[in-house]
N, C-alpha and C positions, 0 to 999 in steps of 0.2 A: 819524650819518646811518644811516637805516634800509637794508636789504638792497633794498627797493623801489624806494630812491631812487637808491642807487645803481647798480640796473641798469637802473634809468630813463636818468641819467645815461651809461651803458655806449652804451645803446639811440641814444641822442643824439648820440653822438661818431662812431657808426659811421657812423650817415645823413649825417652833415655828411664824412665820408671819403670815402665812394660819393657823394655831391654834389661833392666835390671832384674827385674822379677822372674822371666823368662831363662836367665842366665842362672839368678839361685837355684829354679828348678833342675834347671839341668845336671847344675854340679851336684844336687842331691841325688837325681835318677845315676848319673857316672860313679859315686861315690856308692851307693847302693853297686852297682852293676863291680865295679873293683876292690871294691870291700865290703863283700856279701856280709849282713849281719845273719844272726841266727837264723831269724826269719825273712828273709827278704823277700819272700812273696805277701807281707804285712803290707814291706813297703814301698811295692808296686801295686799293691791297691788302695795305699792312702794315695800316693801320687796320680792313679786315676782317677778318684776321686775329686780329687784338687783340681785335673785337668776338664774332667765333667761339668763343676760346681760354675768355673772361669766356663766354659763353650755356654751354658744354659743359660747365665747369666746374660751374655749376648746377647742369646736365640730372643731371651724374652725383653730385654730392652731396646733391642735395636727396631722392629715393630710398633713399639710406643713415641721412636725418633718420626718414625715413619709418619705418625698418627698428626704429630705437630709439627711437622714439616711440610703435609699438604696445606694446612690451612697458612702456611706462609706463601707472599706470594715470589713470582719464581724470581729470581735477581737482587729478590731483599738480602740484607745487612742479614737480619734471621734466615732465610733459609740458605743463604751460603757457609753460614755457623752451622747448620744441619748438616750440610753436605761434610763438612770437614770431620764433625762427631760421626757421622755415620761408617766413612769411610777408615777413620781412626779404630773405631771400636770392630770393626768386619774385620781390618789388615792384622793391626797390633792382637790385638785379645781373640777373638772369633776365630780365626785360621790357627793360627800357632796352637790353642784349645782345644779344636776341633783334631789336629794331628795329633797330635800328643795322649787326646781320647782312644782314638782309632789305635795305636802305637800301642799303650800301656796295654788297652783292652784287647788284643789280639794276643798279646803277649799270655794276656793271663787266662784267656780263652783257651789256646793251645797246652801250657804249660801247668796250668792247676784242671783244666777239661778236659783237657786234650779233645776239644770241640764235640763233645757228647751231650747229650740230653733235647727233648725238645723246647725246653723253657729257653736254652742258650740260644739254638737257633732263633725263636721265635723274639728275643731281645735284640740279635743280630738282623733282622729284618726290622723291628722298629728303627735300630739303630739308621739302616741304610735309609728309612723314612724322613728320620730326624737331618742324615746330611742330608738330603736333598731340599727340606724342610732350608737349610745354610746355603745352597746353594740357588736358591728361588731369592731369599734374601740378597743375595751380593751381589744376584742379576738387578734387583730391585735399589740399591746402593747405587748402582750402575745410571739407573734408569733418572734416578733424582740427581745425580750428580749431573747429569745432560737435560734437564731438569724438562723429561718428559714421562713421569709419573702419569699412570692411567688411572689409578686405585684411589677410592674416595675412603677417608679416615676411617669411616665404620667400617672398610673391610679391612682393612689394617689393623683391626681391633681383633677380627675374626680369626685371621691372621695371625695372630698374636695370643691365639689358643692353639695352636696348633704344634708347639713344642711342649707345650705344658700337661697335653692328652697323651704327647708321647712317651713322656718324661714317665707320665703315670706308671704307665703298660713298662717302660724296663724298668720302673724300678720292682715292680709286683714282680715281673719276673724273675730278678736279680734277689730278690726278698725270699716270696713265695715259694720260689721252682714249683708253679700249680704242673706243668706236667715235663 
């Protein structure tokens, strides 16, 4: 079996993992939603949580993809294994993450909030930082995959603080409620 196939193969097992994973969440969000337990607003915020922990997890890895994928040069064996991790981790994990974040936490924003206090707002405005924060990335996914990256590793580094600052501020907020 060629090296091809078998990272084809590789490539195959993963998506059918992340399809998996994604499908237990769900039937737990559904089974939560049609067989409310006691508390089920418990367990629409473990399941945002879960969905947070998977988007952050991304935000802050796929920037480090980034970091060692400029110092590959463009057409190598390595940096087309980039471009497939990259776009792997943005499609499968990152997006579906990132909804699921937005989805749970609106839910329970409205529902346990009912969209009161300034601490929530002001989490909700990190928040919209944070997608956009995803959205600058899967342009930049984009940009490597056409493999015309403008960005030198150390700002990718920079880059690569910039969910982690924001992560800070909701989680103080989400903690705290300073005000």
């Amino acid at each position: 079996m060629s090296e091809k196939q078998t990272g084809a193969g590789a490539g195959r097992r993963a998506q059918i993992r992340a399809a998996i994973a994604i499908a237990v969440f769900a039937l737990v969000a559904l089974l939560v939603i049609l067989h409310p337990p006691e508390d089920p607003v418990s367990w629409i915020k473990a399941l945002h949580v879960v969905a947070v922990i998977s988007w952050m997890s991304g935000l802050l890895y796929l920037p480090r993809l980034f970091v060692y994928h400029t110092d590959a040069p463009a057409g190598s064996a390595l940096s087309e294994t980039f471009k497939v991790m990259e776009k792997r981790l943005y499609r499968v994990i990152m997006q579906p993450a990132m909804g699921l974040s937005w989805l749970l936490g609106l839910y329970l924003a409205w529902s346990v909030y009912g969209f009161q206090g300034g601490w929530l707002h002001a989490k909700l405005a990190f928040v919209v930082l944070l997608s956009g924060v995803h959205q600058f990335y899967g342009r930049a996914v984009q940009a490597f995959a056409e493999d015309r990256n403008t960005r030198t590793g150390r700002q990718w580094r920079i880059w690569n603080e910039a969910p982690a600052l924001l992560m800070v501020l909701i989680v103080i907020m989400v903690i705290v409620k300073p005000f």
